[in-house]
C-alpha positions as CSV (number, residue, x, y, z in Angstrom):
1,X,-65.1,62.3,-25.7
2,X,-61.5,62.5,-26.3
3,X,-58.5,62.4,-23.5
4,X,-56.6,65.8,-25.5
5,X,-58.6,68.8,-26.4
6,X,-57.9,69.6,-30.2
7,X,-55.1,72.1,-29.0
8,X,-53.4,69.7,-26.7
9,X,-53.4,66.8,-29.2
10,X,-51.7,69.2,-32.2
11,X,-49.3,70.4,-29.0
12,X,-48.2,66.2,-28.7
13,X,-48.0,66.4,-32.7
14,X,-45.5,69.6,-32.9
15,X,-43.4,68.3,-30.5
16,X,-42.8,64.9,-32.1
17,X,-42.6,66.8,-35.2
18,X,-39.9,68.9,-34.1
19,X,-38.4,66.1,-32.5
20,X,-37.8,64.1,-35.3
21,X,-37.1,67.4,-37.9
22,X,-34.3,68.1,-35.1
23,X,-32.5,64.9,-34.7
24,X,-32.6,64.9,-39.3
25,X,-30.6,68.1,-39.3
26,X,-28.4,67.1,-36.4
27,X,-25.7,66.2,-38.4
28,X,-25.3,69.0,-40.8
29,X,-25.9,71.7,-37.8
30,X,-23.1,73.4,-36.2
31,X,-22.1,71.6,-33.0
32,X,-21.8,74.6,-29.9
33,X,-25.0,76.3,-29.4
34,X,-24.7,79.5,-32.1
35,X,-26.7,82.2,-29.5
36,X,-24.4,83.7,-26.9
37,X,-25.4,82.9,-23.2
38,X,-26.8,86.0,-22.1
39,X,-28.7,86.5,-25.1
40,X,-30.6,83.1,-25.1
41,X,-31.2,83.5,-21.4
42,X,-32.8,86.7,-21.9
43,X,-35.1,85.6,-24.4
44,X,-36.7,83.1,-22.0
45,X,-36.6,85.4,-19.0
46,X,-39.7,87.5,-20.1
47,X,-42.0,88.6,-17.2
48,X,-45.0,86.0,-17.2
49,X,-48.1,87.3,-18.7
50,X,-51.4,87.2,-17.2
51,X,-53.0,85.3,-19.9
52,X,-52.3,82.2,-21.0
53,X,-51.3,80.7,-24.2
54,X,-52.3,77.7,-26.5
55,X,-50.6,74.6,-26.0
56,X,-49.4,74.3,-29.6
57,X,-48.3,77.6,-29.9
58,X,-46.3,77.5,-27.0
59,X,-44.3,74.5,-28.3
60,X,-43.7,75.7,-31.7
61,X,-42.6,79.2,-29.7
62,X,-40.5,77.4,-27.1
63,X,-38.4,75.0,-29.9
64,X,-37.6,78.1,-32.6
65,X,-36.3,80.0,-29.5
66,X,-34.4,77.5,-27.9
67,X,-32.7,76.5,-31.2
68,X,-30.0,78.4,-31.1
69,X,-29.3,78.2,-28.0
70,X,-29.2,74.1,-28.5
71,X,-25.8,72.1,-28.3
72,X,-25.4,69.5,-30.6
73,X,-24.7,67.1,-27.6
74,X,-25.9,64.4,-29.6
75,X,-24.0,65.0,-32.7
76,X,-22.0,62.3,-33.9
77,X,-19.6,65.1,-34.1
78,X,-19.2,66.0,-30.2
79,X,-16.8,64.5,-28.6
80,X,-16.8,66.2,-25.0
81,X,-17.7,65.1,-21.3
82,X,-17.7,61.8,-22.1
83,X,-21.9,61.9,-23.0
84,X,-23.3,59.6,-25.0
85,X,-26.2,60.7,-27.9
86,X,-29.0,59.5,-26.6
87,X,-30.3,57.1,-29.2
88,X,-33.3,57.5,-30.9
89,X,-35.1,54.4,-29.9
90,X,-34.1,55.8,-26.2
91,X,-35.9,59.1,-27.2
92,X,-38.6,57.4,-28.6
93,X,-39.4,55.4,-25.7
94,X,-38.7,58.5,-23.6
95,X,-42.0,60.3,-25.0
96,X,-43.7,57.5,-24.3
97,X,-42.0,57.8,-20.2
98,X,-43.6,61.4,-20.0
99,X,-46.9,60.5,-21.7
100,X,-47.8,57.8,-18.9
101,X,-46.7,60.3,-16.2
102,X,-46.0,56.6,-14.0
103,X,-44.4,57.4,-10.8
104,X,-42.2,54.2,-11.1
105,X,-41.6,54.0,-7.2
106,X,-44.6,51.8,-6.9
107,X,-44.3,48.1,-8.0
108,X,-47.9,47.4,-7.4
109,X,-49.5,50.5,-8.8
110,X,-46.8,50.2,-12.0
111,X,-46.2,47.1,-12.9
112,X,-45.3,47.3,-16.5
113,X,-42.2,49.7,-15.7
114,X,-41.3,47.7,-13.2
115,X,-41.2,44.6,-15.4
116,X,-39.1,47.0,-17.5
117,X,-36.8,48.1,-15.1
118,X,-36.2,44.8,-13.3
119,X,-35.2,43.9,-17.2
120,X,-32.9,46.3,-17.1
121,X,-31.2,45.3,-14.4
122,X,-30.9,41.9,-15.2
123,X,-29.4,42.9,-18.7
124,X,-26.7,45.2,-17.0
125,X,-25.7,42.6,-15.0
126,X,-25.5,40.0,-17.4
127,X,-23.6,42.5,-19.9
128,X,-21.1,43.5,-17.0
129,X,-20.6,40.0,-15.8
130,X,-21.4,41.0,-12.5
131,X,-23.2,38.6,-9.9
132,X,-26.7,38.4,-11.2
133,X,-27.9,38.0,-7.3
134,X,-26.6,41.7,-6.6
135,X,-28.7,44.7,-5.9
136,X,-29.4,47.4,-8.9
137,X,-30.9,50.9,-8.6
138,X,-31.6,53.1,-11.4
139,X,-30.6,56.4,-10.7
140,X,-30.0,59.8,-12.3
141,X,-26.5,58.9,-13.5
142,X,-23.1,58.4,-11.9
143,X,-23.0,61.0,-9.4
144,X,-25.5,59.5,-7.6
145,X,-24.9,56.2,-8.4
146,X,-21.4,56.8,-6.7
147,X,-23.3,58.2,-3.4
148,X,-25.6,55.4,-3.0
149,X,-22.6,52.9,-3.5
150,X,-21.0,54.7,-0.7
151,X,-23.9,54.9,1.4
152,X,-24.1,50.8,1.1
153,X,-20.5,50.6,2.4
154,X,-20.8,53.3,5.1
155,X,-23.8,50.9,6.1
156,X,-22.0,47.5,6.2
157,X,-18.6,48.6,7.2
158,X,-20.9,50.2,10.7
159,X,-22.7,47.1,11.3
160,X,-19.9,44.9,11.2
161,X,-18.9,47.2,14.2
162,X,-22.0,47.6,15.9
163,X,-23.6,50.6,14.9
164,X,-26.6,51.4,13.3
165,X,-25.6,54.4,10.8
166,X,-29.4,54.7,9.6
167,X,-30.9,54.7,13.3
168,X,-28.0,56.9,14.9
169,X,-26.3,59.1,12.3
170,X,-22.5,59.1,12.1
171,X,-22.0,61.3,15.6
172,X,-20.2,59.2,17.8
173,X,-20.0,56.7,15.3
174,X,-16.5,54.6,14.5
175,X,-14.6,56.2,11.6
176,X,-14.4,54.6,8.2
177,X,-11.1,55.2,6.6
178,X,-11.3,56.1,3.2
179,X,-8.5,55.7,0.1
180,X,-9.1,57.1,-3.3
181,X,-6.6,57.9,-6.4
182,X,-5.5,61.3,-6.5
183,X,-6.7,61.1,-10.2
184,X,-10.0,59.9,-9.4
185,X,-13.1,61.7,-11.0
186,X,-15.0,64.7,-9.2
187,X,-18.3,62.2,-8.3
188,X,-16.8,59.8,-6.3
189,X,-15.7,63.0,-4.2
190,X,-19.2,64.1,-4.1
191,X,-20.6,61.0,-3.2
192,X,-18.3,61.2,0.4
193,X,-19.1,64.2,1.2
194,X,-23.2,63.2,0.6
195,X,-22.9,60.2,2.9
196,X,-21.0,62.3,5.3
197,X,-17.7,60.8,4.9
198,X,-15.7,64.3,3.9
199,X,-14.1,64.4,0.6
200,X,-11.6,66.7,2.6
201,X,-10.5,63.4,5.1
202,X,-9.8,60.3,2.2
203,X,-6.1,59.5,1.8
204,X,-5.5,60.4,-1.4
205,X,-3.3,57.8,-3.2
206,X,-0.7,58.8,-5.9
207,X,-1.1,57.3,-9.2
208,X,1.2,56.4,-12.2
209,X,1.5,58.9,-15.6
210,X,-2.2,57.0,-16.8
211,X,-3.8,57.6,-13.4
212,X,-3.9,54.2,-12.1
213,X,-3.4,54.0,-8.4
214,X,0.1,52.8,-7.6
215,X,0.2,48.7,-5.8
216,X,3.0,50.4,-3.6
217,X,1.8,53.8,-2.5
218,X,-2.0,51.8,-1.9
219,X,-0.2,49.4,0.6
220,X,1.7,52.1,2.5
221,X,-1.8,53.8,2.5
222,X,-3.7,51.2,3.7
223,X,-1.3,50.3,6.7
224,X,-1.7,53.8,7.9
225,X,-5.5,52.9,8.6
226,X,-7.0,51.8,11.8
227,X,-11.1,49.9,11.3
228,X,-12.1,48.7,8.2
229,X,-11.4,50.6,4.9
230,X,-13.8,52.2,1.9
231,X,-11.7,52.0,-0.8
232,X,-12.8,53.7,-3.9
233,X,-11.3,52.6,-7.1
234,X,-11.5,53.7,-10.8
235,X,-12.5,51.8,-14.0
236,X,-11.6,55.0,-16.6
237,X,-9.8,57.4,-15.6
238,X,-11.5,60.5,-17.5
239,X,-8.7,61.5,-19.3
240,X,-6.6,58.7,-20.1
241,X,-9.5,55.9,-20.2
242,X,-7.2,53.4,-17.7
243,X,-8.3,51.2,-14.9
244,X,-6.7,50.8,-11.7
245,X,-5.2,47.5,-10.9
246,X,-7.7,45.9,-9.6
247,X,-6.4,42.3,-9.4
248,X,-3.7,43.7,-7.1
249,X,-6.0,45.9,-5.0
250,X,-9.1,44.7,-3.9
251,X,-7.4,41.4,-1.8
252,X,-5.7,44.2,0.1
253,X,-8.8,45.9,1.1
254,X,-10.7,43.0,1.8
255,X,-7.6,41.0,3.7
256,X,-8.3,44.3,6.2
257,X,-12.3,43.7,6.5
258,X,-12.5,46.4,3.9
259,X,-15.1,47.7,1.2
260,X,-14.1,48.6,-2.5
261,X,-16.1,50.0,-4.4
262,X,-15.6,51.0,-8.1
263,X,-16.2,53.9,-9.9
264,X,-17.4,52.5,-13.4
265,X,-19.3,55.7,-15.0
266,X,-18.1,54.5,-18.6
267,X,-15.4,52.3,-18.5
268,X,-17.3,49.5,-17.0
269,X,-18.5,48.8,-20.1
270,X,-15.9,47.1,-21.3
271,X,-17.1,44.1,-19.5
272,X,-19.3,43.7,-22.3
273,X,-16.7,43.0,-24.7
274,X,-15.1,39.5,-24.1
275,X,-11.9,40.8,-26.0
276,X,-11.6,44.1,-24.2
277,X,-12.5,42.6,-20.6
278,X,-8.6,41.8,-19.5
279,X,-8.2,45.6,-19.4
280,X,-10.2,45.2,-15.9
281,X,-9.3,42.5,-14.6
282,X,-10.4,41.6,-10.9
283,X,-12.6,44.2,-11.0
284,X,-15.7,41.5,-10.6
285,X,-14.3,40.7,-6.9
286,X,-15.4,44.5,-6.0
287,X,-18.1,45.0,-3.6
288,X,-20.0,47.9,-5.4
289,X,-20.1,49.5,-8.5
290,X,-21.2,52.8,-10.0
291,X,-22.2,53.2,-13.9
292,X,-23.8,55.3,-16.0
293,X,-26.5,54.2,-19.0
294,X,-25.9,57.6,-20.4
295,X,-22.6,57.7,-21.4
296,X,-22.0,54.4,-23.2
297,X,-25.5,52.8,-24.2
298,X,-26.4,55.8,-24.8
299,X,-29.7,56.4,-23.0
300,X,-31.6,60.0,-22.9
301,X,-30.4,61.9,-19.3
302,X,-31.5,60.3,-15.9
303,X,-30.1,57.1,-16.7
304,X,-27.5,55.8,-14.5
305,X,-27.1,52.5,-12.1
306,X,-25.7,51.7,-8.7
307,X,-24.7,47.7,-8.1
308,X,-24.0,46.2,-4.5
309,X,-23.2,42.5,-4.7
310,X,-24.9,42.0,-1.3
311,X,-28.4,44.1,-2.0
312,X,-29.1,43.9,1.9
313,X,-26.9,47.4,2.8
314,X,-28.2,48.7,-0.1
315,X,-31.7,48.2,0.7
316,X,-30.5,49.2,4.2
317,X,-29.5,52.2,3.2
318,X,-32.1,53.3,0.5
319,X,-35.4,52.3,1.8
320,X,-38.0,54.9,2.7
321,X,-41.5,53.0,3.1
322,X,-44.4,54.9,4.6
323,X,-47.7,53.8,6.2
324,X,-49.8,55.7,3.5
325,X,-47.7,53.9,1.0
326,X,-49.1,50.5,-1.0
327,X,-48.5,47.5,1.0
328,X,-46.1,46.0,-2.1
329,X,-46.0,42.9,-0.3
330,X,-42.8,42.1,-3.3
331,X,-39.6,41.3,-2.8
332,X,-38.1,43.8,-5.8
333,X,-39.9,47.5,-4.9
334,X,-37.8,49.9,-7.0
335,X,-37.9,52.2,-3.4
336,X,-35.5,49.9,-1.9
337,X,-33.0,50.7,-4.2
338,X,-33.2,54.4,-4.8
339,X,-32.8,57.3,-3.2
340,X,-36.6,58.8,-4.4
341,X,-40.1,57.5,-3.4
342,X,-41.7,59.5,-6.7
343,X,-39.4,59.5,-10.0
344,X,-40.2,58.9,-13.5
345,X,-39.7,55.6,-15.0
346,X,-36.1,56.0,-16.1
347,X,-35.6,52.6,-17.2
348,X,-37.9,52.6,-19.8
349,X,-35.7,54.3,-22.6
350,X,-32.7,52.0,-21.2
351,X,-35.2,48.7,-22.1
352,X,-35.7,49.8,-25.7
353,X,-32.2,50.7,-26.3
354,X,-31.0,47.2,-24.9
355,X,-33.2,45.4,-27.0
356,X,-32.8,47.4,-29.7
357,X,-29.4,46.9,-29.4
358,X,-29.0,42.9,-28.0
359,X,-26.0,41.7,-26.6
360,X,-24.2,42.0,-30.1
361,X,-25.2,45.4,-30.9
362,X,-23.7,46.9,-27.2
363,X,-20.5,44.9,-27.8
364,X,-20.1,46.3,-31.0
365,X,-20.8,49.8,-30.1
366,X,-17.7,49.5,-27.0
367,X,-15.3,48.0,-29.3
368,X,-16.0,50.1,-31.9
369,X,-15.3,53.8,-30.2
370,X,-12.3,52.1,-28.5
371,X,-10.6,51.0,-31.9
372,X,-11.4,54.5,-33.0
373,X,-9.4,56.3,-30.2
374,X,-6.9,54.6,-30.9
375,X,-6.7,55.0,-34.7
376,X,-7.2,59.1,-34.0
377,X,-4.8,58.8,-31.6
378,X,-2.1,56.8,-34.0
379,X,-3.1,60.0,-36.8
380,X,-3.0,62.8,-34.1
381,X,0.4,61.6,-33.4
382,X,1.6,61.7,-36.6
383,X,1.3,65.7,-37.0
384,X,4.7,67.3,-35.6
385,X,3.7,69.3,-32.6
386,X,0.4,67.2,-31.6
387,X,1.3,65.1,-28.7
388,X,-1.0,62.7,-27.6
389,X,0.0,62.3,-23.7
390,X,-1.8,58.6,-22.7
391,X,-1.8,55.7,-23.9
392,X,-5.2,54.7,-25.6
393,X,-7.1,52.4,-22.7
394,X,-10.5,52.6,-23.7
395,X,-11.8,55.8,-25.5
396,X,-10.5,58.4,-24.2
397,X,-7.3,60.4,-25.7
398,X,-5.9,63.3,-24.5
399,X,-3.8,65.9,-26.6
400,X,-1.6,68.9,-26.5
401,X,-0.3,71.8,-28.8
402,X,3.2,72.9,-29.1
403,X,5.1,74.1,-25.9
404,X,2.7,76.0,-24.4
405,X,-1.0,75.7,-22.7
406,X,-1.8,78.8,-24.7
407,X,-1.2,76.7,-28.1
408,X,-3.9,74.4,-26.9
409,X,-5.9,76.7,-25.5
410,X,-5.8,78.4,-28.9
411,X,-6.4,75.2,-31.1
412,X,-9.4,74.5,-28.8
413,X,-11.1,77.4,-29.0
414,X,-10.6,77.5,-32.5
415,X,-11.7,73.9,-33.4
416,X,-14.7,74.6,-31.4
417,X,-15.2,78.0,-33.1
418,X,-15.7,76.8,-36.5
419,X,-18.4,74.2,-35.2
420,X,-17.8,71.2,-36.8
421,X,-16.5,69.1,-34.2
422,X,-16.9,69.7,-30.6
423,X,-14.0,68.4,-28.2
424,X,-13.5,69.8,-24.9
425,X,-10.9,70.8,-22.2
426,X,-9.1,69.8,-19.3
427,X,-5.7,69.6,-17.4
428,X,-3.3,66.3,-17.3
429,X,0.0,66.3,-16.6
430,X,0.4,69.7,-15.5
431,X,-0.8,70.6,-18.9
432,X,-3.8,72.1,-20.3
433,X,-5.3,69.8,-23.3
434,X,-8.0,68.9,-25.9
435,X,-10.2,65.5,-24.7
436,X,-11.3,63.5,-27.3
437,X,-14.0,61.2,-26.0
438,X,-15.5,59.0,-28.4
439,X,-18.6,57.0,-27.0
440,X,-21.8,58.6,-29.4
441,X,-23.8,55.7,-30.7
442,X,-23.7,57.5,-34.3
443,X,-19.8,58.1,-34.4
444,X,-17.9,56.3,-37.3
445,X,-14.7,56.6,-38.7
446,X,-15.4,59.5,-40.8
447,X,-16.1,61.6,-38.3
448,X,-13.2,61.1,-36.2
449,X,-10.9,61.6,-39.8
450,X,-13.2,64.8,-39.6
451,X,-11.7,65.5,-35.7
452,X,-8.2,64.8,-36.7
453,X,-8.2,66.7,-39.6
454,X,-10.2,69.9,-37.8
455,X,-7.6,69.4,-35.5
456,X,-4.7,69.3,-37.4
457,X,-5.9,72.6,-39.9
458,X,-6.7,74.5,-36.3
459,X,-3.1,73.7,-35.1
460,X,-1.4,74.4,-38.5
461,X,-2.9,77.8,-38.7
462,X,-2.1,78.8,-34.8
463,X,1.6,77.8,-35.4
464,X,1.8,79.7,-39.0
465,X,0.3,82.5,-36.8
466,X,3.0,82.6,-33.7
């Protein structure tokens, strides 16, 4: 007797089936979702009925109502958030993930994904250049990647002083100064006020026209501080793509006993690329790091990694064995180094794409969206009234309309309204301002001569129309 009843087996079929008929049509589909918010929400929100339905019905139901209400996230066409497009030998592998249904917090019980994962870690270590001794758990993505990192320096920088953070809490305990660039990115923000630190209490250091913390401002900082320092540091700032001087900064910190770690989400990746690597320099001598798998190798969601040179705070800091738990008896148990007891095995898609990939293929993919920033930056430039505001650091580039944020406001909305290239928003330079970030596996030159010229047509026609 068969493991899927006739029903469940054609449910497994439809879905792959739609999988695949989705990801064909990807790039001629409109990139925003085309179903207004309220009106896709309201189609799922239907009271639950009493009986149930087939298993195949239900999926061929679920993916024709959801389609319009689907972004085109993985488009080679989208270009906002700084999301990667989860590559299809990532997907692929990712069905495979929920068809196991392995609870990967168990190296004895799975084995095979911890082989996997273990991979994984070695890979992103080797690819980063980072000690290949140091600690690596596979998280949900850099937002927690950043709070674990933080959690392994709230942990050492209290023992060096005595206290045990995990057995007392932080009542009573001696304070842990904190600097971060007042550029930095929201996560590393989130990750303090996780551990407990306050996002409200870091010194928040001014930065230069790219972002980058300034040497100067740091120092004055840092002698304002009494016990030994966090220091939080940036490799790509979100809207400009730059890197903090890391060469300059991390001996201060760690001439005062200090901690730095490094916020890494996409622009660690450089590493990778022996050419592009000076745009980072020093940032090898930092204690921890955060990054993220989906952004620039472009793994399916939950894909993300937290890096502690010394893996003992982080395993300090993590581990939540129990008594009715496997006796692992192993020195690597993926527990140690997470957050979660039960999670899927997230490192799975990551292990296809890498080897799908090899070391080539990653470096390749890196240098190739940051040449193509800055050729869309060099054409953006060229139109009078476009003004690109950074300089192109990695793959980022950030752009204005005219005078006015309501130009760019208006060129936005109407690039994104005719759907066939999907950049998004933010604010730099008191400015609002269109952010180009290039970083989908399936993004070439012609479709960022598409962006450029959707851009240029959608500016053109707001400035004929003032």
């Amino acid at each position: 007797m068969g493991g899927l009843t006739a029903d469940e087996e054609a449910a497994m079929r439809a879905a792959a089936d739609l999988a695949v008929s989705y990801r064909q049509g990807l790039p001629d589909r409109p990139v925003p979702a085309q179903s207004s918010h309220d009106d896709i929400i309201a189609a799922f929100r239907t009271p639950l009925a009493d009986a149930g339905q087939p298993a195949e019905a239900v999926i061929r139901a679920l993916a024709e109502t959801a389609d319009p209400g689907i972004a085109g996230m993985s488009s080679p066409n989208f270009y906002g958030y700084v999301l990667g497009g989860s590559m299809p030998v990532g997907v692929a592998a990712d069905m495979l993930v929920s068809a196991w249904g392995q609870n990967a917090g168990s190296s004895v019980e799975t084995p095979a994904i911890t082989g996997m994962e273990r991979a994984v870690c070695d890979w992103i270590l080797d690819l980063l250049d980072l000690p290949l001794d140091s600690g690596v758990g596979l998280v949900t993505g850099a937002t927690v990647a950043n709070t674990q990192g933080v959690m392994a320096a709230r942990h050492a920088l209290l023992a060096r002083q005595g206290w045990d953070v995990e057995e007392k809490g932080l009542y009573g305990a001696p304070e842990i100064p904190v600097l971060i660039g007042a550029e930095a990115h929201s996560a590393p923000f989130a990750a303090l006020r996780y551990a407990g630190l306050g996002a409200g209490r870091a010194s928040r250091v001014a930065t230069d026209d790219e972002g980058r913390i300034r040497p100067d401002a740091f120092a004055e900082a840092l002698e304002a501080t009494t016990g030994p320092p966090l220091a939080i540091l940036q490799a790509g700032q979100i809207n400009t793509g730059a890197f903090d001087p890391f060469a300059e900064l991390i001996p201060m910190i760690h001439a005062r006993g200090g901690w730095v770690h490094v916020d890494g989400a996409f622009g660690l990746w450089l590493r990778a690329v022996p050419e592009l690597q000076g745009r980072l320099a020093g940032v090898g001598a930092a204690d921890s790091w955060a990054t993220d798998l989906h952004k620039w190798i472009n793994a399916p969601f939950d894909a993300g990694a937290v890096i502690v040179r010394d893996r003992a705070p982080l395993v300090a800091s993590m581990t939540a064995r129990g008594a009715y738990l496997p006796d692992e008896g192993a020195e690597w148990i993926p527990t140690d180094s997470t957050l979660e007891l039960s999670r899927r095995a997230r490192g799975v898609p990551s292990y296809a794409i890498f080897r799908h990939l090899g070391r080539s293929g990653v470096r390749e993919m890196v240098a190739r969206h940051c040449r193509l920033a800055a050729e869309l930056a060099r054409e953006l430039a060229r139109e009078p009234g476009l003004r690109v505001l950074n300089a192109v650091h990695s793959n980022q580039v950030a752009l204005t309309c005219g005078e006015t944020d309501a130009e760019t406001d208006a060129v936005l909305a109407e690039v994104q309204g005719r759907g066939r290239v999907y950049p998004t928003h933010g604010e730099w330079r008191g400015r609002r301002i269109i952010r180009c970030s290039i970083i989908g596996y399936a993004t070439k030159e012609t479709h960022t001569r598409l962006l450029a010229d959707e851009i240029r047509q959608a500016w053109r026609k707001v400035r004929e129309a003032a």
